[in-house]
C-alpha positions in Angstrom: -6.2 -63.0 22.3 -8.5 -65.6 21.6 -11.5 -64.3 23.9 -11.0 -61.5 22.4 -11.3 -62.5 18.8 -14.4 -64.7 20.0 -15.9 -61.5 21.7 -15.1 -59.2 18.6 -17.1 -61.7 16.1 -19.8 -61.9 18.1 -20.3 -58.2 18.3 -20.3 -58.8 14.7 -22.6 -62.0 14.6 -24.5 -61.8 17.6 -24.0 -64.5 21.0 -23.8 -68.2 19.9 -23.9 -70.9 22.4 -20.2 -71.5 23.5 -18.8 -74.7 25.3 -15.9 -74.6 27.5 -13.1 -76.8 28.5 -11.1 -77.6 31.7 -8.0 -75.9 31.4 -6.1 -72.2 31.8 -8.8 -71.4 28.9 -11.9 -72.0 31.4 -10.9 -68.2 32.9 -12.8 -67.2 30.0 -16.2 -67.5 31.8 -15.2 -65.0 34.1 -15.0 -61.0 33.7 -14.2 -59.3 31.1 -15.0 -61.7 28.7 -18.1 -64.1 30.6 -17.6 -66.8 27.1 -19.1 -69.8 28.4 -22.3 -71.3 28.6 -21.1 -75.1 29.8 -18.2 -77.1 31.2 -18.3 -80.6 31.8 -15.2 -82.0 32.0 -11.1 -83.0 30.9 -11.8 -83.1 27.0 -14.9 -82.5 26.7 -15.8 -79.5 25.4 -17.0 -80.2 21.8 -18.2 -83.5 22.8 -21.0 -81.1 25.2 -21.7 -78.8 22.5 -23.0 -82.1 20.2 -26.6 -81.2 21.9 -26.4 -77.7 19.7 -25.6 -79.8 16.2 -29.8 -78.9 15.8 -30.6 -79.1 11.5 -32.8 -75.8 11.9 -30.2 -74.0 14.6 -29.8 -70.5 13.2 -25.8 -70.2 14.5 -23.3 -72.5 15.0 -22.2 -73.5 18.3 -18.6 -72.6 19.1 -16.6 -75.0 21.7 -13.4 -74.6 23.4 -10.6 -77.5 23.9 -7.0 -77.4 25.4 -4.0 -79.0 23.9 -3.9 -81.3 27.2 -7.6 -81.8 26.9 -7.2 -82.9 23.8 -4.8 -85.7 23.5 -6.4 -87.2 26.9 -9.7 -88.0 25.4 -10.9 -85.1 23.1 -9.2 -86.4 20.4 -11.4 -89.2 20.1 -14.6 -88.0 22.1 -14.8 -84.8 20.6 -13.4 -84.5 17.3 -13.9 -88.1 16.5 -17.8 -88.0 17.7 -17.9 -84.7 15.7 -16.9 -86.2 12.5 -19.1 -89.3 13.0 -22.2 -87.2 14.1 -21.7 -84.2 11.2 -21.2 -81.8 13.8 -21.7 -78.3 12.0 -20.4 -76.5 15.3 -17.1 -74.7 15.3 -14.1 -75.8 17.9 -11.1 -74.4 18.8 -8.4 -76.3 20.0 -6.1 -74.1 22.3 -2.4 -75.0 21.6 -0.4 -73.3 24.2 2.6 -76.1 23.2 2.4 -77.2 27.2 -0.4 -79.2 29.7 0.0 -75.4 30.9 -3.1 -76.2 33.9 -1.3 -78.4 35.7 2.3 -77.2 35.6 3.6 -77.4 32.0 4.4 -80.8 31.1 5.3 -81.5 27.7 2.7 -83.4 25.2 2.7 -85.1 22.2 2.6 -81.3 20.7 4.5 -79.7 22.3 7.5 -78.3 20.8 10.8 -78.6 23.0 12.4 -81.4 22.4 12.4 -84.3 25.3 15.1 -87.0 25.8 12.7 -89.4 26.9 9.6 -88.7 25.5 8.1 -88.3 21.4 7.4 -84.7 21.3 6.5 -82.4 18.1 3.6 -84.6 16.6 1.0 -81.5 15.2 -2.4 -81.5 15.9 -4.0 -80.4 12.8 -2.2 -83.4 11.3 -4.2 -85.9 14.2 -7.3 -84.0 13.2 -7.5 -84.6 10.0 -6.3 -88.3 10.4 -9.7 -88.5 12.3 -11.5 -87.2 9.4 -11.6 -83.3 9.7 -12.2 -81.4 6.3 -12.7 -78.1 7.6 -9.4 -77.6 9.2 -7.3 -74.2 10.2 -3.9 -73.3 11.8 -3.3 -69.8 13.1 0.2 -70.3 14.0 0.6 -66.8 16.2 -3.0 -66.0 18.5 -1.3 -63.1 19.1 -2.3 -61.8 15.8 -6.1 -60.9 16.6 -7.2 -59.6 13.2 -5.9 -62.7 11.8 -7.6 -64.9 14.8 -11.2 -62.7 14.1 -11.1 -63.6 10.5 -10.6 -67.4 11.0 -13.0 -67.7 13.7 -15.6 -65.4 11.3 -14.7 -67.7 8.4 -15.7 -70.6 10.2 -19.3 -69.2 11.6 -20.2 -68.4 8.2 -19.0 -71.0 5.4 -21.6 -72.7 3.7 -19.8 -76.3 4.0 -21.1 -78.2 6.5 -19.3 -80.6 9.1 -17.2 -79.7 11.8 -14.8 -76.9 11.4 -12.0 -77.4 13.4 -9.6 -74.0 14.6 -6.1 -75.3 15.9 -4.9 -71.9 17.7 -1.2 -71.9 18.6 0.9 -69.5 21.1 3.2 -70.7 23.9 1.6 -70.1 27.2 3.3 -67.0 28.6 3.9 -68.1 32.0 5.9 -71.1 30.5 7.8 -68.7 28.0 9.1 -66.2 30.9 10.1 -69.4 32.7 12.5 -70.5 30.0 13.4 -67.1 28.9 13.7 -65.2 32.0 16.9 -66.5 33.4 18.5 -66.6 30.3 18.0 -62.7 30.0 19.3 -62.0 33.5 22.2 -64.1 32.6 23.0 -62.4 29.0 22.1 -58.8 30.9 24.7 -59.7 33.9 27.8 -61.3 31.3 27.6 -57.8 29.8 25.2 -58.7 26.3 23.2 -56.7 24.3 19.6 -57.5 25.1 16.5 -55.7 24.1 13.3 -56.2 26.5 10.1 -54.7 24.9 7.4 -53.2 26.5 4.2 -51.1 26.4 2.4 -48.1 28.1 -0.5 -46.0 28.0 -0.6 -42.0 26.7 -2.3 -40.7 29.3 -3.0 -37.3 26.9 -4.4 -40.0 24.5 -6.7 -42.2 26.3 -10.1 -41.3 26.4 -11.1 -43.1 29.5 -13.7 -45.6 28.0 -11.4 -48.9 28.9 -12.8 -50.7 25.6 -9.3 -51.6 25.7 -9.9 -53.5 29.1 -12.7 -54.9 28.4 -11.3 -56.8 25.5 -7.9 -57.4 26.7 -8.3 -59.3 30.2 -4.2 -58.7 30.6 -3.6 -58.9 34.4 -1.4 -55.8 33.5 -4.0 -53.7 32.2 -5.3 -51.8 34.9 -6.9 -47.8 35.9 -4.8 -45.0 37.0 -6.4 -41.9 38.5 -5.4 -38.2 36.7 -4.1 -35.0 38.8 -6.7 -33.3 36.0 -9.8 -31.4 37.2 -10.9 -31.7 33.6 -11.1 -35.3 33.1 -13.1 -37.4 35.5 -12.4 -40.8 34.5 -9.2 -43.0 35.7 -7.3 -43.6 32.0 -6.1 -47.1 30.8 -2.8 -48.0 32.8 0.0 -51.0 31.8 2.1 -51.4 35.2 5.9 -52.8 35.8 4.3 -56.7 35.3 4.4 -56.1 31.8 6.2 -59.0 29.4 5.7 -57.6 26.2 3.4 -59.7 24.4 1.6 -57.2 22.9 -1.8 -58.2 23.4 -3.0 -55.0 24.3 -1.4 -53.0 20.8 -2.8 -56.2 18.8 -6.5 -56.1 19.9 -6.5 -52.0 20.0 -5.6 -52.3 16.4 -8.5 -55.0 15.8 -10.9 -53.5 17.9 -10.4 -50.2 15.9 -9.9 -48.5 19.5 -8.1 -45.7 20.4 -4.6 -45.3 19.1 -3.3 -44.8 23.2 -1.1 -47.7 23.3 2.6 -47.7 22.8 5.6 -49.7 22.6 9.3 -48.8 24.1 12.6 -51.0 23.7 14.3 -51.4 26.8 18.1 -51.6 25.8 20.8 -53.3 28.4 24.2 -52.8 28.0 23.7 -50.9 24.9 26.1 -50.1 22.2 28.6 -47.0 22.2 27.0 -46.0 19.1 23.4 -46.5 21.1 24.9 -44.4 23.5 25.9 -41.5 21.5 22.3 -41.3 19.9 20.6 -41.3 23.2 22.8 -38.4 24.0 22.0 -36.4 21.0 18.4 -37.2 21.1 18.3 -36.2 24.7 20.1 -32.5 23.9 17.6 -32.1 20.7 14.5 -32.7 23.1 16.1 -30.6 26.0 16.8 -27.8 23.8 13.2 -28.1 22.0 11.5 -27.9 25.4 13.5 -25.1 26.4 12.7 -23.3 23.0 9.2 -24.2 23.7 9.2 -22.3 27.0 10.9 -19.3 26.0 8.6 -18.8 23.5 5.2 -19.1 26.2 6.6 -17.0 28.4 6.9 -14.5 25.4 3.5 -14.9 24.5 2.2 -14.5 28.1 4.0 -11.1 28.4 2.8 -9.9 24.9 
């Protein structure tokens, strides 16, 4: 979501210089997004783009740091030269609440808590202990409008220094760790348990994969139509789905088709559930059946 709030703006504001990171956030310089220009190393994403902080540049260079990148050494060399040099570029600090590149290990920011080590110490707070003025917290990525606006505000605000975006999601790999057993084990002692997740209206999608484009979800993929009317493969979400809602979140921002969808998965539903599925299923049942009587009527008239 945060590619594709970068992406979105500058469709808006036309391509700025942008610095990446090492991390899980360096797959941004590859298809669909191709956001990055540089990478130099563990940290040191900001500190790179300090060779864009030109006086007569006519847009502001936008660099990319992780949370683990950032209390190894871009805390100090890259906010802290920032702040010394009155950087004017924007950077956005990637807070997935995990070192999620090399295999989740908590960090001073993350949020579980950890018998043996000092966890939930924010990062906006360590910022602006190192002298940040311009400083933002989008506490759910997720939310691309919300992302887009931030990342927009900070492009184009007249005050000068660096402007520092602190963007905050759990990693998703990290989240279905921890929550995936514990859904198998409420779904097999009998619990109630909702799983959400989203698909495609094939009748809706016009083909143009904007979506896709914009998304980069390894469950967004193409699915060929048994229609001799319509050419191109439509938008597709297959069974890898989580239910993050990436997709329905940058549709929305994007202003792209209204194709996407969200269904509730219910396990061991309720008896009054039960009963409801039963009466919506006879409603539908007798409505298509209604529905066919009445074209086979038409055909003979």
């Amino acid at each position: 979501p945060i590619f594709a709030a970068t992406k979105l703006v500058e469709e808006e504001l036309g391509p700025h210089h942008i610095a990446s990171d090492i991390g899980c956030h360096l797959f941004s310089i590859m298809p669909p997004f191709e956001l990055g220009a540089t990478t130099m190393g563990y940290g040191l994403g900001p500190a790179s783009a300090s060779a864009f902080n030109a006086p007569d540049a006519k847009r502001r260079s936008i660099s990319f740091v992780g949370d683990g990148g950032f209390w190894h050494n871009g805390l100090t060399s890259s906010i802290g030269n920032a702040v010394f040099n009155k950087n004017d570029g924007v950077i956005v600090i990637v807070d997935n609440y995990y070192s999620a590149a090399t295999g989740g290990q908590d960090i001073l920011s993350s949020r579980a808590d950890n018998r043996t080590k000092s966890t939930k110490h924010p990062i906006t707070e360590a910022v602006k202990g190192m002298g940040a003025k311009w400083v933002r917290h989008v506490d759910r990525t997720y939310d691309v409008t919300k992302m887009r606006a931030t990342l927009k505000e900070a492009l184009t605000t007249p005050e000068k220094g660096p402007k520092v975006i602190v963007a905050s999601s759990e990693c998703m790999l990290n989240r279905q760790r921890r929550e995936r057993p514990l859904l198998q084990k409420a779904i097999k002692g009998g619990e109630r348990v909702v799983k959400p997740r989203f698909g495609v209206d094939e009748d809706v999608c016009t083909g143009d994969h904007a979506c896709m484009r914009l998304s980069g979800c390894p469950s967004l993929s193409v699915k060929a139509l048994d229609d001799p009317l319509r050419d191109d493969p439509v938008a597709h979400i297959d069974q890898s789905c989580v239910g993050c809602g990436n997709c329905g979140e940058v549709a929305d921002a994007a202003i792209l088709c209204p194709s996407f969808y969200r269904a509730d998965t219910v396990h061991n539903p309720t008896g009054m559930e039960r009963l409801a599925d039963r009466m919506r299923k006879s409603v539908i049942s007798w409505l298509q059946k209604h529905r066919d009587r009445r074209r086979i009527r038409f055909a003979g008239a």
